[in-house]
C-alpha positions as CSV (number, residue, x, y, z in Angstrom):
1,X,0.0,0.0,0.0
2,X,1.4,3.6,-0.8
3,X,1.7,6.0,1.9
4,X,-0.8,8.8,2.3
5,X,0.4,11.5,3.6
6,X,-0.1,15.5,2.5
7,X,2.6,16.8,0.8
8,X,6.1,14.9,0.1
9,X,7.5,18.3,-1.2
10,X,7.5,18.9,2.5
11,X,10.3,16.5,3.3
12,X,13.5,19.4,3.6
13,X,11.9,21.0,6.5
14,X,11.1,17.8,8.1
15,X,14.8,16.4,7.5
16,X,15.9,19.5,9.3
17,X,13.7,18.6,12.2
18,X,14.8,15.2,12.5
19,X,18.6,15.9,12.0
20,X,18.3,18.3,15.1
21,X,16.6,15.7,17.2
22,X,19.5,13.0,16.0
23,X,22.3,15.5,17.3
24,X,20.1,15.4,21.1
25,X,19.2,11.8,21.1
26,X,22.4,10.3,22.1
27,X,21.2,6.9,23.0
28,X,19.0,6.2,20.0
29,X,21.8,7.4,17.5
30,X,24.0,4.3,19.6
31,X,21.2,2.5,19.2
32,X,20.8,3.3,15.4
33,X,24.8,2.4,15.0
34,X,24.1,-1.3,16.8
35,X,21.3,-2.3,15.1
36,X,22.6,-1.6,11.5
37,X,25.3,-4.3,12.6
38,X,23.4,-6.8,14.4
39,X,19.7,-6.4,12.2
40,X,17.5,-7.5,15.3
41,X,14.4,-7.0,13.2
42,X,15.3,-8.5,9.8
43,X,12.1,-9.7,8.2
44,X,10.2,-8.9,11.2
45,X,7.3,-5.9,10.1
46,X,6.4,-3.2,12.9
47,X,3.2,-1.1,12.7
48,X,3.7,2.0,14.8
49,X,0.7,4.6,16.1
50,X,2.9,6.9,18.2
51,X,2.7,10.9,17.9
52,X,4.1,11.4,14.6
53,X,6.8,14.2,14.7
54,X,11.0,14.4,14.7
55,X,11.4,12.2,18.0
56,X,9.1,9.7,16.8
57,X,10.4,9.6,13.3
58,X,14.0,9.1,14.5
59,X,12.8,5.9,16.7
60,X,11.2,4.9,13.3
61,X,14.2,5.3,11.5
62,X,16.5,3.5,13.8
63,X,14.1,0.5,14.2
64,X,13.9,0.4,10.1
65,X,17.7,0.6,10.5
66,X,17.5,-3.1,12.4
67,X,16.4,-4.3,9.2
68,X,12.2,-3.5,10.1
69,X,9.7,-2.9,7.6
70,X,7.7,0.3,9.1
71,X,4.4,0.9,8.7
72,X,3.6,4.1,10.3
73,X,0.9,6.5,11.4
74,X,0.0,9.0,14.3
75,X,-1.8,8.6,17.5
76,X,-3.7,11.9,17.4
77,X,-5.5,13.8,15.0
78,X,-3.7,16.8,15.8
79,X,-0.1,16.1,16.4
80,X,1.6,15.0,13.0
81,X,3.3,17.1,11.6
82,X,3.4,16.8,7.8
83,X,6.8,17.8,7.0
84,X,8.0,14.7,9.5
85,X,6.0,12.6,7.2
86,X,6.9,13.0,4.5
87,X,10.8,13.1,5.4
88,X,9.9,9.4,6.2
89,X,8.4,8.6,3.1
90,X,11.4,9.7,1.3
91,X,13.1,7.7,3.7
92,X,11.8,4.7,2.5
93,X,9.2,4.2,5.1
94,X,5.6,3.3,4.7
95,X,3.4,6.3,6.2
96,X,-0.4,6.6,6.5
97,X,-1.1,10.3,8.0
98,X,-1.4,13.7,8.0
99,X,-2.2,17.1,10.6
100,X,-6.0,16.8,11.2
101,X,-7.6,13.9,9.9
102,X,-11.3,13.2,11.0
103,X,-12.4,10.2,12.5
104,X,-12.6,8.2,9.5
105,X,-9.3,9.2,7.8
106,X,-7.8,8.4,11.5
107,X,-9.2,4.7,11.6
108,X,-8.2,4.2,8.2
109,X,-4.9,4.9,8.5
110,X,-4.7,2.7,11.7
111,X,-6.5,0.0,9.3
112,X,-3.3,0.4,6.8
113,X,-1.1,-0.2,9.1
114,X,-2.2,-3.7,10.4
115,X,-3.6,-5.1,7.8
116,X,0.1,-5.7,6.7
117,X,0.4,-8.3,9.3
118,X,2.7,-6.5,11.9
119,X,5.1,-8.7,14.0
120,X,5.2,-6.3,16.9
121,X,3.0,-3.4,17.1
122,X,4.1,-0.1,18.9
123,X,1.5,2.0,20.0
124,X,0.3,5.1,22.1
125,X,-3.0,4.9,23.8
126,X,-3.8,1.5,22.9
127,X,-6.0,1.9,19.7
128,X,-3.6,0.0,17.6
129,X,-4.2,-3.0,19.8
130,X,-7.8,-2.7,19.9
131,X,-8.4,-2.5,16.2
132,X,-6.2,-5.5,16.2
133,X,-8.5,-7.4,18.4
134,X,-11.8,-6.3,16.8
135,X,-11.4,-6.0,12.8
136,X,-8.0,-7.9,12.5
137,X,-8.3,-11.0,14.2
138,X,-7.3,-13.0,11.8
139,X,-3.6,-11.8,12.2
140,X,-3.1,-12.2,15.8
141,X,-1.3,-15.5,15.6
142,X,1.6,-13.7,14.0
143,X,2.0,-10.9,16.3
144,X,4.9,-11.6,18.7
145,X,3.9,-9.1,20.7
146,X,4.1,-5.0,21.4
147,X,5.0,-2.0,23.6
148,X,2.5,0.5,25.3
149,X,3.7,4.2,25.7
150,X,1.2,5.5,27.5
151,X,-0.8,5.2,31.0
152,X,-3.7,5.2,29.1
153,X,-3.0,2.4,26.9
154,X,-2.0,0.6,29.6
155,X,-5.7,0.8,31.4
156,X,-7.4,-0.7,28.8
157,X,-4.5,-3.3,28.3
158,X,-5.4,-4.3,31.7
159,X,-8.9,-3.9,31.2
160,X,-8.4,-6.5,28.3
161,X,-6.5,-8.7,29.9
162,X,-8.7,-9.0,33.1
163,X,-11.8,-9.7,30.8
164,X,-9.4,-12.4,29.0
165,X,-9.7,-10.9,25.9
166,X,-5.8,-9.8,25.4
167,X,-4.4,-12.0,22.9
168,X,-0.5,-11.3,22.4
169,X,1.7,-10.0,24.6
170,X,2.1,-6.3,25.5
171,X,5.1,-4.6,27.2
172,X,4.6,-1.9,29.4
173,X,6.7,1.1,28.6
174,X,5.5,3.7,30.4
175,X,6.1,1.7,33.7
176,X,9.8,1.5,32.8
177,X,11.2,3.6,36.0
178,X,13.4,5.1,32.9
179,X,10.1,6.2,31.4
180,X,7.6,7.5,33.5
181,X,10.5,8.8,35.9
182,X,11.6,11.1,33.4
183,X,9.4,11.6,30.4
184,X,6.2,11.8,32.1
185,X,7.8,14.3,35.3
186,X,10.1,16.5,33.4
187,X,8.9,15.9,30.0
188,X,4.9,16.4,30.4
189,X,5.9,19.3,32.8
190,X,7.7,21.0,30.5
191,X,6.4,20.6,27.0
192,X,2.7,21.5,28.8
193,X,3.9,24.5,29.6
194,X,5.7,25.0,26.3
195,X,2.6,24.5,24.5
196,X,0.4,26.6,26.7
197,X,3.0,29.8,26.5
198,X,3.2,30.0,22.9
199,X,-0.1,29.8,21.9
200,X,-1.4,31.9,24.6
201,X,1.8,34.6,25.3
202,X,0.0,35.1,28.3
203,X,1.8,35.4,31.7
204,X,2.0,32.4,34.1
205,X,3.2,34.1,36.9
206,X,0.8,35.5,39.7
207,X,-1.9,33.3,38.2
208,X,-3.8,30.2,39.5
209,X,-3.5,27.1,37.8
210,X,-5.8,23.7,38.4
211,X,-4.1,20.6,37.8
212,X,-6.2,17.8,38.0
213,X,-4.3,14.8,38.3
214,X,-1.1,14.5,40.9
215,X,0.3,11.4,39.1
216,X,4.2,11.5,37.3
217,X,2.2,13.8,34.7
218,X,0.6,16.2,37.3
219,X,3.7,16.6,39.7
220,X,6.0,17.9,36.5
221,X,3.3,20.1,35.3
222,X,2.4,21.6,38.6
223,X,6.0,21.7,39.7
224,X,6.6,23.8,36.4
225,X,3.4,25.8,37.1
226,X,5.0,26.8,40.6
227,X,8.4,27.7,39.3
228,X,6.8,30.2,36.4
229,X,5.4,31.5,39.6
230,X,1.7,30.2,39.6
231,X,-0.2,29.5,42.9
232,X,-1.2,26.0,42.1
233,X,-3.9,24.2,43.0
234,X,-4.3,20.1,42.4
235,X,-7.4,18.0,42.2
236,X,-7.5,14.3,43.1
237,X,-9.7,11.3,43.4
238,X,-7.0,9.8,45.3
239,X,-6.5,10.4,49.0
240,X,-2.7,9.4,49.1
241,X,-1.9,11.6,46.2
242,X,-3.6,14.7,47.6
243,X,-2.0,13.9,50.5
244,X,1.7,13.9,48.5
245,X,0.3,17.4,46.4
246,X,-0.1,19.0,49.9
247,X,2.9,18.0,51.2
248,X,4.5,19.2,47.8
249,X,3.4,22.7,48.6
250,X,0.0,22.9,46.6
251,X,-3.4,23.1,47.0
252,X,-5.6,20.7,47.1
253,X,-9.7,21.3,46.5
254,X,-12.7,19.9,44.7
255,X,-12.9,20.8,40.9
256,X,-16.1,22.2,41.6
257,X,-14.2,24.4,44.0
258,X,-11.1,25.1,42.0
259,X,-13.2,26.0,39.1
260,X,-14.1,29.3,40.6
261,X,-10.7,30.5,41.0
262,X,-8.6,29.0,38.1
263,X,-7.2,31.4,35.0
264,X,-5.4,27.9,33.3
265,X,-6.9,24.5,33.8
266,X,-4.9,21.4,33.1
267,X,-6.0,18.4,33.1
268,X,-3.8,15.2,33.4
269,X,-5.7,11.7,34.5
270,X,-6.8,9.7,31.5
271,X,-10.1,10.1,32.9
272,X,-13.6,12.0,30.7
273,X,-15.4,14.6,31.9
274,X,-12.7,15.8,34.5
275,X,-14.0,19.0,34.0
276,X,-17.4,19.3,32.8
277,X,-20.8,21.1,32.6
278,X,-20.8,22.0,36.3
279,X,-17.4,23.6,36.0
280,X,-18.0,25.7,33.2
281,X,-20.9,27.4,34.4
282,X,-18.4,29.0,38.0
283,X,-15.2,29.6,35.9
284,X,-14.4,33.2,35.9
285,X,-14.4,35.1,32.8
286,X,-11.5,34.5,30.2
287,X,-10.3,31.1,31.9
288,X,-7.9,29.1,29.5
289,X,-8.4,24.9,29.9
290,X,-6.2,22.1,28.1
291,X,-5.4,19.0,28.7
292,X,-2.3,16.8,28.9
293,X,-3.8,13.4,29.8
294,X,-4.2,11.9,26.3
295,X,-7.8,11.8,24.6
296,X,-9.9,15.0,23.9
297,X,-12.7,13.6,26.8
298,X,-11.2,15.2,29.9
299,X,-11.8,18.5,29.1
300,X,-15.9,18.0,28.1
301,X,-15.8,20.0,24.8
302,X,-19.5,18.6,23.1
303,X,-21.1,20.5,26.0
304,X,-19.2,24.0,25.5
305,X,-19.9,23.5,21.7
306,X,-23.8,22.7,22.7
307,X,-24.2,25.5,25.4
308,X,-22.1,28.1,23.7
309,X,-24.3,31.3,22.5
310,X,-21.1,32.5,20.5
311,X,-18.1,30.3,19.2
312,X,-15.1,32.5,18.1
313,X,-11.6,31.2,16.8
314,X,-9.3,33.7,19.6
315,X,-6.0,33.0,18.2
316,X,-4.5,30.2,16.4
317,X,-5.0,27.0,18.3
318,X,-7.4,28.6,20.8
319,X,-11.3,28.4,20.8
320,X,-13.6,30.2,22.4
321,X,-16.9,29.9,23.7
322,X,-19.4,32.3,25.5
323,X,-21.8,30.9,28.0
324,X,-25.2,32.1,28.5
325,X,-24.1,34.3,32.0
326,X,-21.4,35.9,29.2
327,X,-18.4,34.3,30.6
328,X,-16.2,33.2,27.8
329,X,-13.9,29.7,28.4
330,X,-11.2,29.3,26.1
331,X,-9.8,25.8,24.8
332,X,-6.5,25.2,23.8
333,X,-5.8,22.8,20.9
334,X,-10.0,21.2,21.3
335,X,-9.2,19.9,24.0
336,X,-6.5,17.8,22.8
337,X,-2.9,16.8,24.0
338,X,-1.9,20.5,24.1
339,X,2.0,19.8,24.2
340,X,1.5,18.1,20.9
341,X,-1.5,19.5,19.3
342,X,0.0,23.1,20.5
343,X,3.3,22.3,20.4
344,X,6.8,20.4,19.8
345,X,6.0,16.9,22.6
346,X,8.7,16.6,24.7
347,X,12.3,17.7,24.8
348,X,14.5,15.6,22.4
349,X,16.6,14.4,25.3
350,X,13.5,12.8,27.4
351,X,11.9,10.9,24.7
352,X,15.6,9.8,23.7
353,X,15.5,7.6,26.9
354,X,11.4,6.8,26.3
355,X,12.1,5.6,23.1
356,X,15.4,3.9,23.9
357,X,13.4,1.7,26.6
358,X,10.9,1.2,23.2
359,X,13.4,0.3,21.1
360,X,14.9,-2.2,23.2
361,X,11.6,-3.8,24.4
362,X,11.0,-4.7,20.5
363,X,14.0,-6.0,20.0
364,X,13.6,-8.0,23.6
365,X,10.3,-9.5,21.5
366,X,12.1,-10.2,18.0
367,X,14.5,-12.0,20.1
368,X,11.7,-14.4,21.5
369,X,9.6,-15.4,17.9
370,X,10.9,-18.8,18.1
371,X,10.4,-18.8,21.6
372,X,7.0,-17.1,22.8
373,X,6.8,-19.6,25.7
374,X,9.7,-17.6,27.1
375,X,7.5,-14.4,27.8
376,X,6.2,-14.0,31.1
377,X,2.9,-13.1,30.5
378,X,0.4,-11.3,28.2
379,X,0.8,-8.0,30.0
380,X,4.8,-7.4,31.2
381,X,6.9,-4.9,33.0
382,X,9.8,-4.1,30.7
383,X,12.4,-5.9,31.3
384,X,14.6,-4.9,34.5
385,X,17.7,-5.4,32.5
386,X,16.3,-3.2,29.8
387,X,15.9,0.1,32.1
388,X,18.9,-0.7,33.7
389,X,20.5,-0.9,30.5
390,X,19.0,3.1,29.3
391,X,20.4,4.7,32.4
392,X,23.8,3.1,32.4
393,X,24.3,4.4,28.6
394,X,22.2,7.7,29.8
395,X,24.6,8.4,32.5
396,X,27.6,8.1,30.4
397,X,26.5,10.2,28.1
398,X,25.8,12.9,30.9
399,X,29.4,12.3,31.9
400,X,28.5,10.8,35.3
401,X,29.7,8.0,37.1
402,X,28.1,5.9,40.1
403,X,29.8,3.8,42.8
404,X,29.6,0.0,42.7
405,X,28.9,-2.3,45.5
406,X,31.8,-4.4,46.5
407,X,31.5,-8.1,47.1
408,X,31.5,-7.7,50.9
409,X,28.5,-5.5,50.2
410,X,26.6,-7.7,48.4
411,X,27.1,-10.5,51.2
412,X,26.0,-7.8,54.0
413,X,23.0,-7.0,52.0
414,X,22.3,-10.6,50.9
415,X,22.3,-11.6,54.7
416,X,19.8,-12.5,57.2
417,X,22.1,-9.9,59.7
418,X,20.5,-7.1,57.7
């Protein structure tokens, strides 16, 4: 099948990109330099649904450098980038997308993709694997198995597997300690932020901003909030981590509450409806809400569309929509992932170690075909020797060293004395 994508004259500007994100992604340019030599994928065809831009096309690019036969497309309507894509496609790479399809295009192209056949699917909010297991299930028997990115993806991967219905095996990335550490801390905190500023150039500091959701996402984007100078404010259906969000230094409150007094609204739990008709109604004139968890159902957008009396584009990448009391609420992006929709993703240096702990976790698979009986289950951690393996190579290439336990050590902590 030949690639769909929007313009292949496009390709210069997304070489460019990509060739920037090369010189910052130490570990997948090592990476890149093994596989060529060892071909850990030869004859083995991925399908990929990840955010399609320059960090995402380099992973591609390395993994078609183990001798893999890519079959590519994005994971959100909103966050290809078409000059990426069509850098692939020049490439040599197989790529089915392009910057705001609808809901049809966007099932086609995941429909491309798999019906192929894929080895080991790589995905990003799990719809890869679903379409799989509904319209494609006739090709399970040759998947070997694939990697989750996201928290999300991982819910209903556990949802699937708990109602038996998972029927290949699935890594867990984004429980890799050299994952959600790192990319969804410092990485979601950052790129949020980035995405917020530029399409808003509106001050952070001396504002208050609700972020709903104190998980790895919500600490980095309310710790970022705070150093911008925000007063922060978190809300949780958790008790242990409201608990942690107080003891962090933030507030913690009901959205209903929080609604009142917010100017920027972030929402990062994976959950629908985290702010909704209720909330609406109390928030202040001119208050800004995104979201950062992953689909466009946290931040309820169908009801602002239904109850609006006025919709007016504000400025690129921002909607907004006047209520009946007059209030206008804007949305950043539709309501989707607003540090991808609005913005870049994450720095280059933070998804090298996300998609180093990807990269590996295939080739962990291609290395068990012959041997599926070795896998421990349907749903798996990533392998401990895998994430130890990223932050070894990440430390050296931040010039840093670490002690090493000495045999006696290893006795005294092996020992019932301890």
């Amino acid at each position: 099948m030949p690639s769909e994508i929007k313009d292949i004259n496009l390709a210069e500007s997304g070489e460019q990109k990509i060739e920037w994100v090369k010189r910052h992604c130490d570990l997948l340019r090592t990476l890149m330099e093994e596989f060529e030599q060892t071909k850990p994928f030869a004859g083995k065809k991925i399908a990929l649904s990840v955010h399609l831009e320059a960090k995402t096309a380099f992973l591609c690019l390395t993994l078609a450098a183990g001798g893999a036969e890519m079959h590519i497309t994005g994971s959100n309507p909103l966050s290809t980038q078409d000059d990426v894509a069509a850098a692939l496609v020049k490439a040599g790479l197989e790529v089915h997308g392009w910057y705001g399809v609808n809901e049809e295009e966007y099932i086609h192209h995941i429909e491309e993709v798999l019906k192929i056949g894929p080895d080991i699917i790589i995905d990003d909010g799990g719809d890869l694997v679903h379409m799989m297991h509904t319209k494609f299930r006739d090709l399970i028997p040759k998947v070997i198995g694939g990697c989750e990115e996201t928290t999300t993806g991982i819910l209903r991967l556990e949802a699937m597997e708990k109602a038996g219905e998972l029927k290949f095996p699935m890594i867990k990335v984004n429980n890799a300690q050299c994952k959600h550490f790192f990319d969804n801390r410092y990485g979601t905190g950052q790129s949020v932020w980035d995405g917020i500023n530029r399409t808003t150039n509106l001050i952070v500091a001396g504002k208050i901003v609700v972020v709903a959701g104190y998980g790895w996402c919500g600490k980095g984007t309310a710790m970022r909030a705070k150093g911008l100078g925000a007063r922060v404010v978190v809300t949780e259906v958790d008790p242990v981590k409201a608990i942690e969000a107080v003891m962090d230094g933030f507030d913690v409150m009901p959205m209903k509450e929080a609604a009142k007094i917010g100017d920027f609204f972030v929402t990062v739990t994976g959950c629908n409806k985290v702010i909704d008709e209720e909330d609406f109604e109390v928030m202040k004139d001119g208050a800004i809400c995104c979201n950062a968890g992953h689909f466009d159902c946290e931040v309820d957008v169908a009801y602002l569309k239904k109850a609006a009396v006025e919709t007016k584009e504000m400025r690129k990448n921002i909607m907004g929509y006047r209520l009946k009391s007059g209030n206008w609420v804007y949305i950043i992006a539709e309501g989707r992932l607003v540090n991808l929709a609005a913005g870049d993703g994450h720095p280059a240096e933070i998804m090298d170690m996300s998609f180093a702990i990807q990269a590996l976790s295939a080739k962990y698979l291609a290395e068990r075909a012959d041997k599926p009986d070795s896998l421990p289950g349907m749903l798996m951690d990533v392998p401990v020797e895998v994430d130890q393996d990223v932050a070894r190579r990440k430390l050296h290439f931040l010039g840093k060293e670490i002690d090493v336990l000495t045999p006696e050590q290893i006795a005294y902590l092996g020992s019932a004395d301890v």
